[in-house]
NUFIDO-641100 format. One record per residue (C-alpha): x, y, z. Coordinates in Angstrom, 1 decimal, always signed. Layout:
PT      u      v      w
PT      X      Y      Z
...
! end
This chain:
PT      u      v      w
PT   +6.5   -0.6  +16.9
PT   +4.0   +2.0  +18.5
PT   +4.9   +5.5  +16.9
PT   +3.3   +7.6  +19.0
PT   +4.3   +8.5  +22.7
PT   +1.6  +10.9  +24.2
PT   -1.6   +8.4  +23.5
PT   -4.1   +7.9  +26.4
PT   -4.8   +4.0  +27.0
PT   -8.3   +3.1  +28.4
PT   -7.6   -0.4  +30.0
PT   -9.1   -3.0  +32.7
PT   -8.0   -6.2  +34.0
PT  -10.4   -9.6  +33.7
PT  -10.6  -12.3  +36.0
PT  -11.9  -15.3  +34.8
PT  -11.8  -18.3  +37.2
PT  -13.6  -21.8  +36.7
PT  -13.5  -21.8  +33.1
PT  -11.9  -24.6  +30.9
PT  -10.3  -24.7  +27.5
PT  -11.5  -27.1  +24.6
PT   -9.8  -30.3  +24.6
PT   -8.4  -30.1  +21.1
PT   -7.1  -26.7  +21.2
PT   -5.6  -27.0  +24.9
PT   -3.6  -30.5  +22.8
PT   -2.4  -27.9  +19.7
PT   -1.2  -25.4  +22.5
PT   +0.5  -28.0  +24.8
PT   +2.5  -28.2  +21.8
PT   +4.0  -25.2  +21.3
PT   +7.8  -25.2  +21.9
PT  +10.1  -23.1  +23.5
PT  +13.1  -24.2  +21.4
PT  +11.1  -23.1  +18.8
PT  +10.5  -19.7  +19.6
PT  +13.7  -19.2  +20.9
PT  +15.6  -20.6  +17.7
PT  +13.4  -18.4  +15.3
PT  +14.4  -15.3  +17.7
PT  +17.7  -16.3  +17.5
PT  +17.9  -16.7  +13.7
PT  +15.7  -13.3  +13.5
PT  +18.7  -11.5  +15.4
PT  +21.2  -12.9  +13.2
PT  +20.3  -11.4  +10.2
PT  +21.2   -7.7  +11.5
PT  +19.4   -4.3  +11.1
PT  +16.1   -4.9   +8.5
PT  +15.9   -1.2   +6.9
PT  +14.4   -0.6   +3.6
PT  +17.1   -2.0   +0.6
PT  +19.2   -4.0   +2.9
PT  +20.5   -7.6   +2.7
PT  +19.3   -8.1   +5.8
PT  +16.0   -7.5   +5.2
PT  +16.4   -9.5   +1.7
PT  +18.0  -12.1   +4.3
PT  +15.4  -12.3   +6.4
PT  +12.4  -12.4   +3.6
PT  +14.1  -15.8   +2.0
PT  +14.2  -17.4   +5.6
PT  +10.4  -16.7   +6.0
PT   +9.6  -18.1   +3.2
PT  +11.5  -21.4   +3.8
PT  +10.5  -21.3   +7.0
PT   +6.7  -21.5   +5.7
PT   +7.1  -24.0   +2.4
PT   +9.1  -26.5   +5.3
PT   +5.8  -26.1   +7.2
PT   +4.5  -27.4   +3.8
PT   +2.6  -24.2   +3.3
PT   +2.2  -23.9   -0.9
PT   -0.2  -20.4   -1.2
PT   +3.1  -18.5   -0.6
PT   +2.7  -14.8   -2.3
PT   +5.6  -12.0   -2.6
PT   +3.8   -8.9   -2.7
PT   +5.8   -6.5   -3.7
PT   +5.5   -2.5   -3.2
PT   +7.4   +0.4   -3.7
PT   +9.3   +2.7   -1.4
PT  +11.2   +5.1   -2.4
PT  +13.7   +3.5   -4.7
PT  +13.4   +0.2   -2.9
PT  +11.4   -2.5   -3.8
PT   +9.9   -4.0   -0.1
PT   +8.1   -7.4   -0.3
PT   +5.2   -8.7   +1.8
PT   +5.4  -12.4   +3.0
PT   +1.5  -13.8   +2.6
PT   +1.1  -17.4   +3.3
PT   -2.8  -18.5   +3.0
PT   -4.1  -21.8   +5.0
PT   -7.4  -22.1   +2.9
PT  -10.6  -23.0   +5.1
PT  -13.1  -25.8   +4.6
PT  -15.9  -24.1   +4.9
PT  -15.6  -20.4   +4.3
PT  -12.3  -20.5   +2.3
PT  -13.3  -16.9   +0.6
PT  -13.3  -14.9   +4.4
PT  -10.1  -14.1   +6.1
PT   -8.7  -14.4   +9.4
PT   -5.7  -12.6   +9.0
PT   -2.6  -13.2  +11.5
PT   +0.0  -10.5  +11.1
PT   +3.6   -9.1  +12.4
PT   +6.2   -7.1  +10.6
PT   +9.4   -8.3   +9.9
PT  +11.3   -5.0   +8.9
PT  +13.4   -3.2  +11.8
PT  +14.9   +0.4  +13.0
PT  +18.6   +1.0  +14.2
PT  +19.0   -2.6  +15.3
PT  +17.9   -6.1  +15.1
PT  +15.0   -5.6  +16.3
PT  +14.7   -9.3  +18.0
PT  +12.0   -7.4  +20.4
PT  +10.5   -4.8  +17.6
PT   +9.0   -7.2  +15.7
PT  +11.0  -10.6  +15.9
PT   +9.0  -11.6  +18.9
PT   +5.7  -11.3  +16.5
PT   +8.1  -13.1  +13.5
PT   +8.8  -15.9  +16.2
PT   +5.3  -16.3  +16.9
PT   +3.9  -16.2  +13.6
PT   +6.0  -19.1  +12.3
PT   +5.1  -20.6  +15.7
PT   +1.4  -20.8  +15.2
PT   +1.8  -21.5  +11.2
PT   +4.0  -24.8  +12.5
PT   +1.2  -25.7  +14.5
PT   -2.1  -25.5  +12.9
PT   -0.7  -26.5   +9.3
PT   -2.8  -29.7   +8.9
PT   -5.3  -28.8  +11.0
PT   -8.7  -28.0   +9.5
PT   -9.9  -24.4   +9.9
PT  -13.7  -23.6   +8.8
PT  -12.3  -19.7   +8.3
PT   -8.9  -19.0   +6.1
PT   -5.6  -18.3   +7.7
PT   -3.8  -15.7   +6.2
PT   -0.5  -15.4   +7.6
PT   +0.9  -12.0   +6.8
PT   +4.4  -10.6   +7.0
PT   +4.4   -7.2   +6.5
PT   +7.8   -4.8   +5.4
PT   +8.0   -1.0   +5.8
PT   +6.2   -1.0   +9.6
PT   +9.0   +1.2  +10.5
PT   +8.9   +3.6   +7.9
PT   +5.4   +4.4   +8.5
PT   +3.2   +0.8   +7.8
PT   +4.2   +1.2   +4.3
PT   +3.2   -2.6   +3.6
PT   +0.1   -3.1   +5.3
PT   -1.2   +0.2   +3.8
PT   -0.3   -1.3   +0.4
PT   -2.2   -4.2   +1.8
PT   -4.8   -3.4   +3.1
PT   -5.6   -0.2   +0.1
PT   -4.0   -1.7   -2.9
PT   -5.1   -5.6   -1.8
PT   -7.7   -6.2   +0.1
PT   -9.8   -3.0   -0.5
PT   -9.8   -3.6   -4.1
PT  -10.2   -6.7   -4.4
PT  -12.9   -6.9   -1.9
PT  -12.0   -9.3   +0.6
PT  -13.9  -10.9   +3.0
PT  -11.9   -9.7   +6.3
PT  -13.3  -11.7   +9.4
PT  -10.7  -10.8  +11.5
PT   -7.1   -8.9  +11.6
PT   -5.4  -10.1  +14.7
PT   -1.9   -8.4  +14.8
PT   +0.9   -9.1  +17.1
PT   +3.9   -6.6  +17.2
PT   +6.6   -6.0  +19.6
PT   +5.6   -8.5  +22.8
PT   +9.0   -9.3  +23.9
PT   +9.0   -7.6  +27.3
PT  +11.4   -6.4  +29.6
PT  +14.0   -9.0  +30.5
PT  +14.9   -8.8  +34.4
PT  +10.6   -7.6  +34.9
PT   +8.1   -9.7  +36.0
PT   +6.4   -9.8  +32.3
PT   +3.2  -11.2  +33.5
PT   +0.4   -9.3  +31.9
PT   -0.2   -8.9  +27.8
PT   -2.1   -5.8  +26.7
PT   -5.1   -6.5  +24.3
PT   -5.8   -4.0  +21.8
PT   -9.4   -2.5  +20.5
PT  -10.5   -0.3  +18.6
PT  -11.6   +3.1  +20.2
PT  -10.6   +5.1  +16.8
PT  -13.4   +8.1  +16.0
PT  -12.3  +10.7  +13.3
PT  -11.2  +10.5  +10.1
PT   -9.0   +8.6   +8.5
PT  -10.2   +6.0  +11.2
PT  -14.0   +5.0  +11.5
PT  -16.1   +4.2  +14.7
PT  -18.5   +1.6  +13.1
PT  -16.1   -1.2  +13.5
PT  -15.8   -0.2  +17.3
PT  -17.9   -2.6  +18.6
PT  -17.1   -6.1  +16.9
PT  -13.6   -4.9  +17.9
PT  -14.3   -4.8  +21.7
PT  -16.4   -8.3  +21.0
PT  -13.6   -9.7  +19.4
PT  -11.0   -8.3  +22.0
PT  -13.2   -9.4  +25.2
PT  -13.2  -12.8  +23.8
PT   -9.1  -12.4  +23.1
PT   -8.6  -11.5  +26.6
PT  -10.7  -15.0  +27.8
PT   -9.0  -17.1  +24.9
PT   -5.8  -15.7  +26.4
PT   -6.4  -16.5  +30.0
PT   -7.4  -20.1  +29.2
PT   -4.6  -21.1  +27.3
PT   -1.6  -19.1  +28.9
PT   +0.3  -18.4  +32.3
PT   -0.5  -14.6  +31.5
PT   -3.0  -11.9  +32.5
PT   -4.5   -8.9  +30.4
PT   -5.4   -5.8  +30.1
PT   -7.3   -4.0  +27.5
PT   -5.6   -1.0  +25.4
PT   -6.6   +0.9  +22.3
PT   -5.0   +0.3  +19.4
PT   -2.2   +2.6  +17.5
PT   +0.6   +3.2  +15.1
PT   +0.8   -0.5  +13.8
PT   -0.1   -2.8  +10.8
PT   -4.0   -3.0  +12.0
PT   -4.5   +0.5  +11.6
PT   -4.8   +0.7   +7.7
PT   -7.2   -2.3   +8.1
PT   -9.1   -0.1  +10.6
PT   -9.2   +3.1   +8.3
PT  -11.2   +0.6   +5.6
PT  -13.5   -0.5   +7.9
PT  -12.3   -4.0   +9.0
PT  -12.3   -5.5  +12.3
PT   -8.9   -5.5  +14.5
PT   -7.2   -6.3  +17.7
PT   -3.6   -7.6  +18.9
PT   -1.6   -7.9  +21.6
PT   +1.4   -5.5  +22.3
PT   +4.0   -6.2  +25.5
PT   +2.7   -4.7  +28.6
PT   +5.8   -3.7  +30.0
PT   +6.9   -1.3  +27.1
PT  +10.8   -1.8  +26.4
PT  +13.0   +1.1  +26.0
PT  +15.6   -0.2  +23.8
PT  +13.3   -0.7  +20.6
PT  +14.9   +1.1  +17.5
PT  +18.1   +1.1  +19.3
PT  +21.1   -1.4  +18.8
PT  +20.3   -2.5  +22.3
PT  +16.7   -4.2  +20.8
PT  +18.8   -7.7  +20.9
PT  +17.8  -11.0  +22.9
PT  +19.9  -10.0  +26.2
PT  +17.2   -6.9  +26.6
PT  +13.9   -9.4  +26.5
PT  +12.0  -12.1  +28.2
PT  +12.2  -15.4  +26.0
PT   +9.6  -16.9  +28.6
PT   +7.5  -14.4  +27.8
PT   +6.9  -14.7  +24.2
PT   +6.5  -18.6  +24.8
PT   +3.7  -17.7  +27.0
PT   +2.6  -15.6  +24.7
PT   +2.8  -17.8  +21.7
PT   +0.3  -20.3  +23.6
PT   -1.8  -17.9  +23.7
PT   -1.5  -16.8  +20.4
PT   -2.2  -20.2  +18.8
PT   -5.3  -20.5  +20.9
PT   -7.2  -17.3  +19.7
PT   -6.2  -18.5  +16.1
PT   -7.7  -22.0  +16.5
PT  -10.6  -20.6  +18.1
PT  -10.8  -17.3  +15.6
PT  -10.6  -19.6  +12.2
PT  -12.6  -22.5  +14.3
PT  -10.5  -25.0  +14.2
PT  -11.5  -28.6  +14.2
PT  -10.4  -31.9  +14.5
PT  -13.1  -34.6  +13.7
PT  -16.7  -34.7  +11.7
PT  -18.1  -34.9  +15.4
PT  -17.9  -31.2  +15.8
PT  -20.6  -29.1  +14.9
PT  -19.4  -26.4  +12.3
PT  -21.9  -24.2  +10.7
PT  -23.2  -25.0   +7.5
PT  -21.6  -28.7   +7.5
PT  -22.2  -30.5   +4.7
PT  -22.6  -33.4   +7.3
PT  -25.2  -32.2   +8.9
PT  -27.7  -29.4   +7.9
PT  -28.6  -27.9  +11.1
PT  -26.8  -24.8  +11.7
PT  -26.7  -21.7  +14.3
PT  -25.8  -17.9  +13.5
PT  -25.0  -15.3  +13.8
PT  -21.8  -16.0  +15.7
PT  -20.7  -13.6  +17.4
PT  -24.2  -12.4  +18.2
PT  -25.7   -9.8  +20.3
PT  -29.2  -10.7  +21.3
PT  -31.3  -13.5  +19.1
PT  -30.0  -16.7  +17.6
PT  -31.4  -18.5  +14.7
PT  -31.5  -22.0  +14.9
PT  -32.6  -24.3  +11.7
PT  -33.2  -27.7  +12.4
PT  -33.6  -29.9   +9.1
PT  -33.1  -33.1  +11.1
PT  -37.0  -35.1  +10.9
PT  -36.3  -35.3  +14.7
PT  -36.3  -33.2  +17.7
PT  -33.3  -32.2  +18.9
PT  -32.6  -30.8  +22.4
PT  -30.3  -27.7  +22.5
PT  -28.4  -27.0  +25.8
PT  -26.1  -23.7  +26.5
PT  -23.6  -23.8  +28.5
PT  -20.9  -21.4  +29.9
PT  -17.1  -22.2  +29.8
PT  -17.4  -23.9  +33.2
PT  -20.2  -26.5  +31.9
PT  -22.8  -25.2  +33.9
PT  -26.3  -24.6  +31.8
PT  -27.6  -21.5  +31.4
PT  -30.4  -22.3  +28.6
PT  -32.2  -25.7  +27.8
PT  -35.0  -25.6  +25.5
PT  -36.6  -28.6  +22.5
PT  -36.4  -27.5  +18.8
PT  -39.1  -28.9  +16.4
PT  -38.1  -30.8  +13.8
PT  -37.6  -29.1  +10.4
PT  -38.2  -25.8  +12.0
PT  -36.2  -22.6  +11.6
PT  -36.9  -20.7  +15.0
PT  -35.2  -17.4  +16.5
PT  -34.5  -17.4  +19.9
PT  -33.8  -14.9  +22.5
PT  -30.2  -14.8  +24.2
PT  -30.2  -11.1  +25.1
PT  -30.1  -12.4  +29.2
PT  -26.9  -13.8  +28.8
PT  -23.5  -12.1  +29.6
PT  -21.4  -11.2  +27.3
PT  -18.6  -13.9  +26.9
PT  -18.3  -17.4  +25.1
PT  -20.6  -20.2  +25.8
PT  -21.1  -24.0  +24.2
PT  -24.0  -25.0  +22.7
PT  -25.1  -28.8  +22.7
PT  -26.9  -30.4  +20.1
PT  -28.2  -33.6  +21.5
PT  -31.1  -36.1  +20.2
PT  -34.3  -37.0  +22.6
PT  -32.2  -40.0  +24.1
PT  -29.8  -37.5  +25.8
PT  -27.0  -38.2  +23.2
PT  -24.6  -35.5  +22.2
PT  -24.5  -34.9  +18.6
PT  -22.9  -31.6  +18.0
PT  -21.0  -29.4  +19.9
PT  -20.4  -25.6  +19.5
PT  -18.6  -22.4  +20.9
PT  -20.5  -19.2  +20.2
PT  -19.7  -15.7  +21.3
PT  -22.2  -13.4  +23.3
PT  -21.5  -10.1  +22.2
! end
């Protein structure tokens, strides 16, 4: 839950229209279940108030964790911390990548609560957590997917900072992304339409500004990802008071999504399903599950082109990139490259020499996500990719 009241917001609203959503990742979404989120809300309530030392909180921790090993998950870590005289335990569940199994996309929510169940604040970030971790658990993901549930938001992000200083900062993880969903449950009775999409505009210590701009990179692409795979429309906040923020302070690269229509029963006993939108965490669960397919890069078949494959040795970077890509071509044939937008219109068409390595200018384009196609001189598609425009 946001902690701070008298914050100014800068925000706008996209319109996207004509784009499309990859096949695969449209089929993983069409999956998500209602009944699902709802039952994991309604077993999140059940457990009662989640403060620091409580059986409830103990409670809730053990139903996590089954909830993840049924899911088959096995890289299932209790990190422990200390808070006062309680011992408060972090629920990590790593899904390891293919091809970049040491670098991070991290997927977080806290599970801890304030005066009440908290079924809004955070069980609608719990719900969707387990939600997403159901879905892409045999899926392949080039990037890592770690799942984390944090303890201690309420008393001040006490397990994320232990995370993210004790953790990640001394062990030197390779963070690609922290992508943190807290409190999205809405108002019920509202038309809950819209999700806000958080960057980061932190300047001054202990936050830093040179993360800034992957974070609005990342965020613009959250706010399309969202759009194409969800009822739901956006607006773009700045993130505050939740478990990205210690991330932030080190340097790493954030965004989430925090409800739009800001309850005000959170951290009272009135924070219970009767006071939120159910239909409006499904919607945003569906979205949720898109930007993490997309984020880790999510594949389902050798025919997709992944960076770096071991079954091909051509290969595009950086991605995201902001003005010049390199392609390498170690194919003994020329291979056309086309660029598309979302909409599958091209917007770039060019040959690339065999066994070259060549940079190319891209600085024209808009920012925004495009497909590149690899394809051999008889006009046959070999490889497909999405790459972000920054």
């Amino acid at each position: 839950m946001k902690k701070y009241f008298l914050v100014i917001l800068l925000f706008y609203s996209y319109n996207i229209f004509g784009q499309v959503s990859d096949p695969f990742y449209q089929s993983v979404v069409n999956n998500v279940s209602y009944d699902s989120v709802l039952n994991h809300l309604q077993h999140f309530e059940s457990f009662g108030v989640k403060s620091p030392g409580s059986t409830a909180l103990t409670n809730t921790r053990n139903w996590l964790i089954s909830k993840y090993q049924a899911y088959v998950y096995t890289d299932i870590v209790q990190d422990d911390f200390t808070y006062f005289t309680n011992t408060l335990t972090n629920v990590v569940v790593t899904k390891t990548g293919t091809l970049y199994p040491n670098t991070f996309v991290i997927v977080s929510g806290h599970y801890d609560t304030s005066s009440g169940t908290g079924t809004n604040d955070n069980g609608s970030g719990v719900s969707i957590l387990l939600e997403i971790a159901r879905l892409i658990a045999t899926i392949n993901t080039e990037y890592s997917v770690r799942f984390i549930n944090f303890s201690g938001e309420e008393a001040g992000l006490r397990g994320s900072k232990h995370y993210a200083d004790d953790i990640a900062e001394t062990q030197g993880m390779d963070i690609r992304l922290v992508f943190n969903i807290d409190e999205v449950g809405g108002i019920a009775g509202m038309a809950n339409n819209t999700i806000s999409c958080e960057r980061d505009q932190s300047s001054g210590y202990p936050s830093v500004s040179t993360n800034n701009t992957a974070s609005s990179a990342f965020t613009d692409t959250l706010v399309t990802l969202t759009q194409l795979y969800s009822a739901l429309s956006t607006e773009i906040t700045g993130a505050y008071g939740s478990d990205y923020m210690p991330f932030e302070y080190n340097g790493e690269i954030i965004t989430g999504y925090y409800e739009n229509n800001e309850s005000s029963v959170v951290h009272t006993s009135n924070d219970n399903l009767a006071h939120l939108d159910t239909s409006y965490v499904f919607q945003i669960a569906k979205a949720a599950t898109g930007a993490t397919l997309y984020f880790a890069r999510a594949y389902d078949d050798v025919t997709e082109i992944n960076e770096g494959r071991a079954d091909r040795g051509s290969s595009i970077y950086p991605n995201p990139f902001s003005g010049r890509l390199v392609i390498r071509n170690t194919s003994e044939s020329i291979e056309n490259i086309n660029v598309l937008d979302l909409r599958g219109v091209q917007v770039a068409g060019f040959m690339v020499p065999a066994l070259s390595e060549r940079s190319y200018d891209f600085s024209y384009l808009n920012s925004g996500l495009y497909i590149i196609e690899i394809s051999d001189t008889d006009g046959n598609v070999l490889e497909r990719k999405k790459i972000s425009k920054l």
